[in-house]
N, C-alpha and C positions, 0 to 999 in steps of 0.2 A: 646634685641636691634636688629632692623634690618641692613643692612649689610650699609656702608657708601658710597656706590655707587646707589645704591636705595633712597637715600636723607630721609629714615624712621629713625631717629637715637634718636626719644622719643618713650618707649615701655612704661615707668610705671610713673606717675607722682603723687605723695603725696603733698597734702597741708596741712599745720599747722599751726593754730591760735591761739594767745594768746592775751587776750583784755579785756581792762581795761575801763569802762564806769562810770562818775558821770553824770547823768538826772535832771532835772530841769523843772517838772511840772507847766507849768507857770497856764492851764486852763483845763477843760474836753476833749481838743480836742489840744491842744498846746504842745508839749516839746522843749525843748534845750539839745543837751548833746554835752560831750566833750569825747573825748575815746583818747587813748594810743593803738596800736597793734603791735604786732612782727609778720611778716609773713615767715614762714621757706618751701622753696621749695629744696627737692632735685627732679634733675633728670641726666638723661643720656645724654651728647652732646659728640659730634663729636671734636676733637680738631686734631693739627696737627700730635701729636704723636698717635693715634687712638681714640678708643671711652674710654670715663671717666667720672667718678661719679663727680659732681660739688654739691653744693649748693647757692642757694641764701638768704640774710638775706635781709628781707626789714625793716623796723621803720617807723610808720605813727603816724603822729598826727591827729585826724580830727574834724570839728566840725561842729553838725546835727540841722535843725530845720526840726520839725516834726506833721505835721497834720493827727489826728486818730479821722476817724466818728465812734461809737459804736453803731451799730441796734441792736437788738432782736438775730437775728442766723445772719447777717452779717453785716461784718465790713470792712473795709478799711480805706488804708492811701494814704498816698503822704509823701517826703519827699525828702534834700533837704543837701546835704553833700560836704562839704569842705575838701578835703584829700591832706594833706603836706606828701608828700610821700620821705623817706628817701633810696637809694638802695645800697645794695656794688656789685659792679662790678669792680672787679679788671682790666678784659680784657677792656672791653670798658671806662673805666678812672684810666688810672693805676698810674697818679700822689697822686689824692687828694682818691680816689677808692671809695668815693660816689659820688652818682648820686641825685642829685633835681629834682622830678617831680610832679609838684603839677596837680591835679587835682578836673573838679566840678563832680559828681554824682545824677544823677535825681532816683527816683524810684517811682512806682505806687503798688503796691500792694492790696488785698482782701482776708479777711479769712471768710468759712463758717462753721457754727455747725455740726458737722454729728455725731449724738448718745453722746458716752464720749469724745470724739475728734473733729479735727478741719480738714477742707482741707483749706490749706495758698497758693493762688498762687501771687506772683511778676515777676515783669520784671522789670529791671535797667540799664540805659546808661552810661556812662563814657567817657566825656571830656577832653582829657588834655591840660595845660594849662600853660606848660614852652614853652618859648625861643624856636621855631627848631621844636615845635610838629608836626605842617601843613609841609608835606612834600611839597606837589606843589598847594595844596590850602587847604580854609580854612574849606571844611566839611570834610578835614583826622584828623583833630581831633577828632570826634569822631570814635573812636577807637575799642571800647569794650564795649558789651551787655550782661548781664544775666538774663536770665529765669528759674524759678524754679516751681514747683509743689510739695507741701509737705505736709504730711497727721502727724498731729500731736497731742499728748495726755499730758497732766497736771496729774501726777502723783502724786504728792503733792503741798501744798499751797508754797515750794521754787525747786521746779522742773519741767521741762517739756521737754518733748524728738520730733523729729523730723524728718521722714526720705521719702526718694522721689527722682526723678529725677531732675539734674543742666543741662543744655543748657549752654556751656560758647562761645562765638563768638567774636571772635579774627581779625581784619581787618589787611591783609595783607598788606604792604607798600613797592615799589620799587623807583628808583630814578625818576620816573615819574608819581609818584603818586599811588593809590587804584589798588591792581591786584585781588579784591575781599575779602570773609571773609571764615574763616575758623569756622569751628561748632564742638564743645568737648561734647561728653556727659558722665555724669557721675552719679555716684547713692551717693546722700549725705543726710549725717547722722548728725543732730545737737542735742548738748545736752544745754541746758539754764539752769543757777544753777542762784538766786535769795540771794542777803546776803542782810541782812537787820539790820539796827546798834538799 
């Protein structure tokens, strides 16, 4: 952690997911899902007694419709996500200590063949879309973009592994509005397990 007077007080930041998916193939190119996620972030903040370990627990519901063209070696999608996002924040709602923030989700994505693997890249915008989002207008809504680049392998017919650089971009918000975006990079590793009934 850097020192509290330097305003640096995130050194180490872990994300954890846990997510729950039922799909609904409607056609060759169509789906619907509906998903369940726990997101778990510990990190380091600043508070008024010094610096301390916190955690955040988020709960989401969301629900996807989803367009996949399948070519020869390349594919693409688009897709198109509803997220009811549940947060506890004791500090900033310390009566009811969750927080409502629903928001929409656009994404573009393309994956290409390269030998036994694949290179996946996407990019995704996020919209939110509670009460009080638009600080002083209405393009501070969007908020948050991710891009990714991930080189990834099918290991078996119910596995397949993931790994490559995340671009996360975070738009900064003061009482007058956009003071610019902030840019994370980080090296992520995804693993896809397939159950099938």
């Amino acid at each position: 952690p850097g020192e509290v007077e330097d305003g640096r007080n995130v050194r180490a930041l872990v994300f954890a997911y846990t997510e729950c998916d039922v799909t609904r193939t409607l056609n060759e190119a169509w789906s619907l899902t509906a998903s369940y996620t726990h997101e778990w972030v510990p990190s380091n903040v600043v508070r008024v007694e010094g610096l301390q370990r916190d955690t955040r627990n988020e709960h989401r519901a969301w629900l996807q419709s989803k367009y996949q063209h399948k070519g020869d070696k390349l594919s693409w999608w688009w897709r198109m996500r509803w997220d009811q996002r549940f947060i506890e924040d004791l500090e900033l709602n310390p009566e009811s200590r969750w927080l409502v923030r629903p928001r929409w989700r656009q994404q573009l994505g393309a994956s290409v063949d390269l030998g036994q693997g694949s290179l996946v890249a996407s990019t995704e915008g996020f919209v939110e879309a509670w009460e009080g989002a638009n600080v002083t207008s209405g393009e501070d809504r969007f908020r948050e973009a991710w891009s990714s680049l991930q080189y990834g392998r099918v290991l078996n017919d119910r596995f397949r592994w993931e790994v490559g650089p995340l671009v996360v971009s975070w738009k900064k918000l003061g009482a007058e509005g956009s003071l610019g975006w902030e840019h994370y990079c980080y090296l992520q590793s995804t693993a896809f397990f397939t159950l099938g009934l």
